[in-house]
C-alpha positions in Angstrom: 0.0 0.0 0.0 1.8 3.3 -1.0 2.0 5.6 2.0 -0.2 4.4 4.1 1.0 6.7 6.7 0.1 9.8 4.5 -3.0 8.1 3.6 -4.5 7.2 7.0 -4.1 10.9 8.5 -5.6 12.6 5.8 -8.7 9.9 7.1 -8.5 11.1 10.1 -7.8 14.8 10.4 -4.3 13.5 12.5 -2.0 15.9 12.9 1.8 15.5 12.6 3.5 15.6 16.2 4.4 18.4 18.2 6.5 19.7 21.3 4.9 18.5 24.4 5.5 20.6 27.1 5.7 18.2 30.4 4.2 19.1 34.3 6.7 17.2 36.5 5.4 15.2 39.6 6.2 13.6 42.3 9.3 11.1 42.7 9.3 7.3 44.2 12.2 5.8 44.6 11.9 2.0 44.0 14.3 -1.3 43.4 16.7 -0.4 40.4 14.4 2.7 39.2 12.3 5.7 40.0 8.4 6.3 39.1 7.4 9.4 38.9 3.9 10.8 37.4 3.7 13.4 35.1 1.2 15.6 33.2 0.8 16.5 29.9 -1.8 18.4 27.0 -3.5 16.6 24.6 -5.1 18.0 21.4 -8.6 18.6 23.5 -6.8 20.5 26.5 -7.2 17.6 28.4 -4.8 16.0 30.6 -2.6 12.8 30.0 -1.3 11.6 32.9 1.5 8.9 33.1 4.3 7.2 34.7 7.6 7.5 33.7 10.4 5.3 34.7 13.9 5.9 34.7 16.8 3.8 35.6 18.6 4.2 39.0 22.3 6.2 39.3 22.2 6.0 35.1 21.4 7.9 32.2 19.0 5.8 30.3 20.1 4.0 27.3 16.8 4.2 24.8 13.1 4.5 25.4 9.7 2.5 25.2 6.4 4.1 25.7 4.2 1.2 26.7 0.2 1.3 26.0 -1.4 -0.6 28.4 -4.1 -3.6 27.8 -7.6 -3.2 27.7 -9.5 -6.6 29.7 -12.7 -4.9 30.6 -10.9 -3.0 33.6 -11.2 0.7 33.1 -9.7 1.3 36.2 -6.3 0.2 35.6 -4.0 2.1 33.2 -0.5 3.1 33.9 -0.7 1.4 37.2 -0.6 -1.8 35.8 2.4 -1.6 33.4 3.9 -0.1 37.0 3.5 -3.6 38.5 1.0 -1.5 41.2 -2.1 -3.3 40.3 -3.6 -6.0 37.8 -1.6 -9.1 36.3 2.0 -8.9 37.3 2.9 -9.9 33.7 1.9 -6.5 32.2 4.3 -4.6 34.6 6.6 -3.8 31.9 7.8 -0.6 33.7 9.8 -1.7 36.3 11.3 -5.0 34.1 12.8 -2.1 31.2 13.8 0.3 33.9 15.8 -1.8 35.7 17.2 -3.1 32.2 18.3 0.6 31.7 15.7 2.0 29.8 13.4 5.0 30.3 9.7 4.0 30.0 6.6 6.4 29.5 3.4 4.7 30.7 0.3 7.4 29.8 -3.5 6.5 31.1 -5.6 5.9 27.4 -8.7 8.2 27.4 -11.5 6.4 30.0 -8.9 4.4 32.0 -7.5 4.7 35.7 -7.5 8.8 35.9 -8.8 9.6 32.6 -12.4 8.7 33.5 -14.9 11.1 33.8 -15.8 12.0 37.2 -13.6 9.3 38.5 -9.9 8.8 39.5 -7.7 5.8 40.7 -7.4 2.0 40.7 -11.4 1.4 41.9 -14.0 0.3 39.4 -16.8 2.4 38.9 -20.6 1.7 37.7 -19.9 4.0 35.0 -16.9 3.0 33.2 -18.0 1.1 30.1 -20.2 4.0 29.5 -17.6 6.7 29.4 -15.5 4.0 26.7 -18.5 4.3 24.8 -19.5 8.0 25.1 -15.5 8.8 24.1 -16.1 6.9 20.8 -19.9 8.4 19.8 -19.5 11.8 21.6 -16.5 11.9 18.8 -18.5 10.3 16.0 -21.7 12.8 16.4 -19.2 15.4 15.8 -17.3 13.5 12.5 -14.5 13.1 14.4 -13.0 9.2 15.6 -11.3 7.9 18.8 -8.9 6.7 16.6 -7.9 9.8 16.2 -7.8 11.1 19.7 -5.6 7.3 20.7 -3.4 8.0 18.0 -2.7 12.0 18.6 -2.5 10.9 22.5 0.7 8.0 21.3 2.5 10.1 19.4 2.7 12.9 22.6 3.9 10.0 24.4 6.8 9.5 22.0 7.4 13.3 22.0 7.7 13.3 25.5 10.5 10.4 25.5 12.0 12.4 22.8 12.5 15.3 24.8 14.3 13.6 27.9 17.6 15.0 28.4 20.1 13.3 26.6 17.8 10.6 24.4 19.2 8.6 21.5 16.0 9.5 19.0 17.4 6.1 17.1 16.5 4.0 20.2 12.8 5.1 21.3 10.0 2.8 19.8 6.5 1.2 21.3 5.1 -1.6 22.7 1.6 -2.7 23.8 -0.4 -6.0 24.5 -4.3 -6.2 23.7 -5.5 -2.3 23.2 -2.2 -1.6 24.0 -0.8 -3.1 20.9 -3.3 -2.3 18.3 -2.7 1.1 19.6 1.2 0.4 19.2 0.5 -1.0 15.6 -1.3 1.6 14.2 0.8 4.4 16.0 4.0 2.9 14.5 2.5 2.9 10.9 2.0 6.1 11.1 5.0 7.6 13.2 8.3 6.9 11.7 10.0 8.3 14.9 9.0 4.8 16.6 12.2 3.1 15.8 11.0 -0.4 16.8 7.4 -1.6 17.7 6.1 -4.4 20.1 3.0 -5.8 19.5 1.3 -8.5 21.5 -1.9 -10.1 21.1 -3.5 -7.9 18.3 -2.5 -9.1 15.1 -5.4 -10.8 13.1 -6.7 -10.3 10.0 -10.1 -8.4 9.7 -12.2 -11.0 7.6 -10.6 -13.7 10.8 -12.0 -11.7 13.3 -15.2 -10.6 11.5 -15.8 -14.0 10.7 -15.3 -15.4 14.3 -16.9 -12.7 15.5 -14.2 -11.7 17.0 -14.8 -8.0 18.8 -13.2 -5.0 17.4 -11.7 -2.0 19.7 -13.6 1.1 19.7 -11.2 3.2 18.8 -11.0 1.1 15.3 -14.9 2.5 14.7 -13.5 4.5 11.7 -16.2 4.5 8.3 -14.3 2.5 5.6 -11.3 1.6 7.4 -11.4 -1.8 6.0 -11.6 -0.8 2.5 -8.4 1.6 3.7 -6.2 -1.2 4.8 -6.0 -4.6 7.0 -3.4 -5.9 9.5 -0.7 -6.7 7.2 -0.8 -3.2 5.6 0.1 -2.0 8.6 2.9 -4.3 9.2 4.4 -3.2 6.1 4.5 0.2 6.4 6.0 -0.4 9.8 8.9 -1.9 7.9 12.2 -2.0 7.6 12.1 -0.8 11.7 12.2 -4.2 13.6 8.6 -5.2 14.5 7.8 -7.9 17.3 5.1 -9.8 17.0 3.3 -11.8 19.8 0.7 -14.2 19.8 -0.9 -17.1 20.8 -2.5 -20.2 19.3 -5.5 -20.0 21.7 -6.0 -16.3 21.4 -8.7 -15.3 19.0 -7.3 -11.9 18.7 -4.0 -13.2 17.4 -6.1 -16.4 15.5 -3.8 -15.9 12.4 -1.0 -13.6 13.2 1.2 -16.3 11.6 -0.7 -16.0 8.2 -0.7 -12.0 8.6 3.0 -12.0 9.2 4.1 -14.5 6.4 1.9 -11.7 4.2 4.2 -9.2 4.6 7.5 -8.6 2.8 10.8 -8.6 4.2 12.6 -9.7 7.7 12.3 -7.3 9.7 9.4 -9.2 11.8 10.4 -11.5 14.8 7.4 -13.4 15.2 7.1 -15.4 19.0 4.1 -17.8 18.8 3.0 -19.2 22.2 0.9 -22.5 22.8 -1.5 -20.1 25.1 -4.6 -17.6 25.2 -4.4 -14.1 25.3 -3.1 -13.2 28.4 0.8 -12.9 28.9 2.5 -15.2 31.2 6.4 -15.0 32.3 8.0 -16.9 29.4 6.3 -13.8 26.9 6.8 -10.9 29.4 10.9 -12.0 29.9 11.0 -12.5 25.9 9.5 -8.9 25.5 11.9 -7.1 28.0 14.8 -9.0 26.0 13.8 -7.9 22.8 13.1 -4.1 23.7 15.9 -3.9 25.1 17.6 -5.5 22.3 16.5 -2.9 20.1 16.8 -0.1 22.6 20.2 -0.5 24.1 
């Protein structure tokens, strides 16, 4: 597909990134790394919040912003790639910072403090409703969540960008679930994200529309599968090294292997698991080692 990229903002109305300017919070120290949360704008005025990890008594050596999963709980966002809350195999923070890398970890729009009303790690009656009102509050108005998910990632890579002393040809993404269709379709589309992790969210569209398979919201974009399907966005991801995750069991990753043998060129490092979609140690260790791989 001839620049998708190009093609896929025009659809949207996404703009290219821009300078981030960064509110600085407080400091924890922990073992081998410090969390810290920060603030930042997105397009709407709103405000991002996120974690950012940074090794201890080092300067980092790359960086990974991380998008975190999905699973129903709206209530857990950054705090669960910081190992605070949720499945300990999704606490991807702590694992890369004490590998040496710097590691942004931003709430997605309706999760953990970016619900409306609502703040923290609690559920809330409410929370599925606010997913859905930030997709059709967008789509009365002829605007998309994709949009807003996508304009929110590429901050998160503008704010890595900015750390004192970062290598711009060691900063990429990585994601499981929402997470990495969020990471997929962010690294199409931003060439500064010099390597990509995605886990459980490669599959083709006809697969998942003919297992009925669910969709995220934020892919609720008119004619986006007469735009492109998974592979397209694989390829334009290319030549930058691209991990792919899946499992056999996992109908969101049902056949990532077919997707992946679609696309041209080596510069995909497929890991296929005999599992469902959740991560377990095995893929979390093989993640860190590949980020940091491609990071360091």
């Amino acid at each position: 597909m001839t620049d998708l990229a190009t093609t896929l903002r025009a659809r949207l109305g996404l703009a290219w990134p821009v300078p981030v300017p960064v509110q600085r919070g407080e400091v924890v120290a922990a073992d081998g790394y410090t969390r810290e949360r920060i603030e930042y704008s997105g397009h709407e005025g709103d405000v991002i919040p996120a974690f950012l990890f940074m090794p201890t008594g080092r300067e980092p050596q790359g960086g990974v912003a991380v998008f975190h999963q999905h699973n129903g709980e709206f209530h857990f966002g950054k705090s669960e790639v910081a190992g605070l809350v949720g499945s300990p195999f999704q606490a991807f923070g702590p694992a890369l910072a004490r590998r040496g890398l710097a590691v942004l970890a931003p709430d997605a729009i309706s999760f953990e403090d970016r619900r409306a009303g609502v703040t923290g790690v609690e559920p809330d009656t409410y929370d599925w409703l606010q997913h859905y009102n930030a997709l059709n509050y967008r789509l009365i108005d002829g605007d998309t969540l994709m949009r807003k998910c996508l304009d929110d990632a590429q901050r998160a890579v503008s704010v890595l960008l900015q750390l004192p002393g970062m290598d711009p040809r060691r900063v990429g993404v990585a994601g499981h679930s929402y997470g990495g269709y969020t990471a997929l379709y962010h690294a199409a589309l931003d060439t500064r994200c010099q390597f990509a992790c995605i886990s459980g969210a490669v599959c083709s569209i006809e697969t998942r529309r003919r297992a009925g398979t669910g969709f995220t919201l934020f892919e609720a974009v008119p004619g986006l599968a007469r735009l492109l399907d998974t592979h397209d966005l694989l390829a334009a991801i290319g030549p930058r090294p691209t991990l792919v995750v899946s499992g056999t069991q996992d109908k969101y990753s049902r056949d990532a292997d077919e997707v992946v043998a679609n696309v041209a060129g080596d510069f995909i490092t497929a890991l296929r698991y005999e599992r469902g979609h959740a991560l377990d140690q095995a893929a979390l260790d093989a993640i860190v080692v590949w980020l940091v791989g491609r990071a360091s």
